[in-house]
PyMOL Python script that loads the backbone (N, CA, C, O; Angstrom):
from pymol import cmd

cmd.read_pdbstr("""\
ATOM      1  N   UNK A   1     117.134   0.690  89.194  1.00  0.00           N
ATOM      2  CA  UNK A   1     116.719   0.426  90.578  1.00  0.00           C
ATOM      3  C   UNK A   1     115.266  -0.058  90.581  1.00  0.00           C
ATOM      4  O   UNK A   1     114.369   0.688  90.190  1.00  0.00           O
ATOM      5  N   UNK A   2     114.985  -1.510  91.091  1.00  0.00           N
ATOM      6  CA  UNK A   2     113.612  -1.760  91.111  1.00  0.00           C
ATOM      7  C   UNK A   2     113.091  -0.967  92.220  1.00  0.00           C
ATOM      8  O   UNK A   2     112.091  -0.303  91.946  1.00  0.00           O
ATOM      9  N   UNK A   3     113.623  -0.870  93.619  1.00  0.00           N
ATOM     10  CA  UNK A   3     112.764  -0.634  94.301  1.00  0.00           C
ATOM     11  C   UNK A   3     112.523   0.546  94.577  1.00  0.00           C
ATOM     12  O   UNK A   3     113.508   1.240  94.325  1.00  0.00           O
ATOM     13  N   UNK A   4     111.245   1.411  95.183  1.00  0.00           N
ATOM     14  CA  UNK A   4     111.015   2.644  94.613  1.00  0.00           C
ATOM     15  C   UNK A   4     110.419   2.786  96.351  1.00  0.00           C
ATOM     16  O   UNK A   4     109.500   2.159  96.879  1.00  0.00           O
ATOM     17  N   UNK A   5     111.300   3.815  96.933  1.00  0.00           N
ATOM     18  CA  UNK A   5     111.160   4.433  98.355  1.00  0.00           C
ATOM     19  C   UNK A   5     109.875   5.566  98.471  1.00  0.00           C
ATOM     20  O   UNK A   5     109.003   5.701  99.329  1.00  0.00           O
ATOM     21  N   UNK A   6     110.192   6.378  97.099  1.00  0.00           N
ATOM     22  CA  UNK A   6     109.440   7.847  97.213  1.00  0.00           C
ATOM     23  C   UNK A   6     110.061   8.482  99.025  1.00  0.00           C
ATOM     24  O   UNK A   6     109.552   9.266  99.826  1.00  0.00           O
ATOM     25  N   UNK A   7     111.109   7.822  99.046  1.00  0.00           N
ATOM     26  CA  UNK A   7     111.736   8.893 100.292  1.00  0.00           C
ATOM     27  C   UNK A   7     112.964   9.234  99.717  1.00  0.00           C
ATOM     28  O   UNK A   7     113.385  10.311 100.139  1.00  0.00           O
ATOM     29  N   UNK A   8     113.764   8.616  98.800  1.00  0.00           N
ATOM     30  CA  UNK A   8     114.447   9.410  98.322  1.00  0.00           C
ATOM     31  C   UNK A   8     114.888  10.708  97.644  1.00  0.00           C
ATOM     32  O   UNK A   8     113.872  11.314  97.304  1.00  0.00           O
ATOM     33  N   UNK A   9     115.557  11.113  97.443  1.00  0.00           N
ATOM     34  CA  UNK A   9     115.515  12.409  96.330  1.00  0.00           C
ATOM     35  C   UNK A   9     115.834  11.863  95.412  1.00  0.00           C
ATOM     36  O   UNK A   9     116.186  10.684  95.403  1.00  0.00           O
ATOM     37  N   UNK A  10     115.760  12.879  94.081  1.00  0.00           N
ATOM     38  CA  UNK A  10     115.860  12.171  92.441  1.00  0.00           C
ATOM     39  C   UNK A  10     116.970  11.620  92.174  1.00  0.00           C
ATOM     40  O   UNK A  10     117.223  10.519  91.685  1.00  0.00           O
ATOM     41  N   UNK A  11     117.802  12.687  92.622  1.00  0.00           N
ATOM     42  CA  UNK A  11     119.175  12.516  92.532  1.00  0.00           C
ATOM     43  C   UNK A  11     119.857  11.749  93.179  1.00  0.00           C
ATOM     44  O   UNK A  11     120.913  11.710  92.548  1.00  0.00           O
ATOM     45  N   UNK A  12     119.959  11.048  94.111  1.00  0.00           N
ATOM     46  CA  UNK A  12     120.105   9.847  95.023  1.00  0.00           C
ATOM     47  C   UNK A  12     119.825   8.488  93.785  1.00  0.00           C
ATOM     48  O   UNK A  12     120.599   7.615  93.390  1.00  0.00           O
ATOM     49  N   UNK A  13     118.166   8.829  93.370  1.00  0.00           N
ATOM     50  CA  UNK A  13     118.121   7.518  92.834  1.00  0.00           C
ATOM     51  C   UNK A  13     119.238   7.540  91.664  1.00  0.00           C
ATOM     52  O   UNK A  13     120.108   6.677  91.547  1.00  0.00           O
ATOM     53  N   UNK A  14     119.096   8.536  90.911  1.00  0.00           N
ATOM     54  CA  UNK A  14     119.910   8.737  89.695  1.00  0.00           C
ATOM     55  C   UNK A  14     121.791   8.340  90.014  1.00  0.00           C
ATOM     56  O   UNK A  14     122.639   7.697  89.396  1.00  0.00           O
ATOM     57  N   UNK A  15     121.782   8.867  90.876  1.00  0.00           N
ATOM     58  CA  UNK A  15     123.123   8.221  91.369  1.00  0.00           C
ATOM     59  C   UNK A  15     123.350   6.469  91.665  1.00  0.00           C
ATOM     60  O   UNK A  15     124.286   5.817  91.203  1.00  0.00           O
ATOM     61  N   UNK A  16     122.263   5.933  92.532  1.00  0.00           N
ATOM     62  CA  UNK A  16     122.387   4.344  92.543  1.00  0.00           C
ATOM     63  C   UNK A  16     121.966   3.650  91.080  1.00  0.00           C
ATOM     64  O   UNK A  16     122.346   2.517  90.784  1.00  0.00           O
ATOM     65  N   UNK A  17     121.321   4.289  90.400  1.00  0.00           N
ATOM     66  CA  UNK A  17     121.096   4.015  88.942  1.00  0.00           C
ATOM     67  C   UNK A  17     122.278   3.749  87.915  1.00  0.00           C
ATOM     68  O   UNK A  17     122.335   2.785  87.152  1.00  0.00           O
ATOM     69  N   UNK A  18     123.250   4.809  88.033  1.00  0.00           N
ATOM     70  CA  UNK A  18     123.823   5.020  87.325  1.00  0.00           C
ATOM     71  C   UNK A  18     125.337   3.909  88.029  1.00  0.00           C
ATOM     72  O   UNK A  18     126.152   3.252  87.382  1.00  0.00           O
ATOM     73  N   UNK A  19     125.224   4.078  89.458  1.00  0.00           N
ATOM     74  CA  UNK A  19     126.313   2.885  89.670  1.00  0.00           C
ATOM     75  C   UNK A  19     125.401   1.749  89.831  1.00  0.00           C
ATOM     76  O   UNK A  19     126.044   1.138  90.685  1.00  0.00           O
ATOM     77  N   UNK A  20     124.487   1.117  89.646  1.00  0.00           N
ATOM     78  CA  UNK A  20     124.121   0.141  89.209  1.00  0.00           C
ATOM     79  C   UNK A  20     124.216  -0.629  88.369  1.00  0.00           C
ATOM     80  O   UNK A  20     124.180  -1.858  88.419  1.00  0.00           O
ATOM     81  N   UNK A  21     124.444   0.580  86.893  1.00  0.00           N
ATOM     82  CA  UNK A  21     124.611   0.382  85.296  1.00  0.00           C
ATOM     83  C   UNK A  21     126.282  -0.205  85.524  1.00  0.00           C
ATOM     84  O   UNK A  21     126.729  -1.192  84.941  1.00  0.00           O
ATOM     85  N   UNK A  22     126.874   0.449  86.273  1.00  0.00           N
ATOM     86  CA  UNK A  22     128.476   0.543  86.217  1.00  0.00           C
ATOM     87  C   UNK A  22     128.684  -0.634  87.059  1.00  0.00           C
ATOM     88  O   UNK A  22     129.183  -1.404  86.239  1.00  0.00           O
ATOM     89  N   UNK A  23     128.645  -1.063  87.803  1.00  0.00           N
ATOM     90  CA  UNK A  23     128.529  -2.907  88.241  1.00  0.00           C
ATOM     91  C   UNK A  23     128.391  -3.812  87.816  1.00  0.00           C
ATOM     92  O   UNK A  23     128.944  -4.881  88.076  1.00  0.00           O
ATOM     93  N   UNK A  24     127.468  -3.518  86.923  1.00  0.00           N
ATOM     94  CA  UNK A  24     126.777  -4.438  85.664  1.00  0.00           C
ATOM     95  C   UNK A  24     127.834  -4.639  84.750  1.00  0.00           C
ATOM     96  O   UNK A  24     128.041  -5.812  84.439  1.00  0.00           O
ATOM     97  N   UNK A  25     128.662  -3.636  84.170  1.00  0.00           N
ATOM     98  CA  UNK A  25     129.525  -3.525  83.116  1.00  0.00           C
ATOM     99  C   UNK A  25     130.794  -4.093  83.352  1.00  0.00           C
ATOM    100  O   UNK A  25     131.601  -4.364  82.463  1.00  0.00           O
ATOM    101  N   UNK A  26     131.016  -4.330  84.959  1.00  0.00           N
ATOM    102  CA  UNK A  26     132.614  -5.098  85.596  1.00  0.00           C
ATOM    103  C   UNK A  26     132.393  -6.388  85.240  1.00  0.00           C
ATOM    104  O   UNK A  26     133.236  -7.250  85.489  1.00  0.00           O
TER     105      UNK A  26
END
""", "prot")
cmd.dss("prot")
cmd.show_as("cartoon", "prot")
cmd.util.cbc("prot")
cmd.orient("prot")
């Protein structure tokens, strides 16, 4: 994730991170 809120929680980002990776891979 480039863009960086600092309103999120960690885990939020870690979640769009991780389906980010998984989008990438379709």
């Amino acid at each position: 994730i480039i863009k960086q809120d600092g309103q999120k929680p960690l885990a939020v980002l870690d979640a769009e991170y991780f389906i980010d990776i998984i989008i990438k891979r379709i």
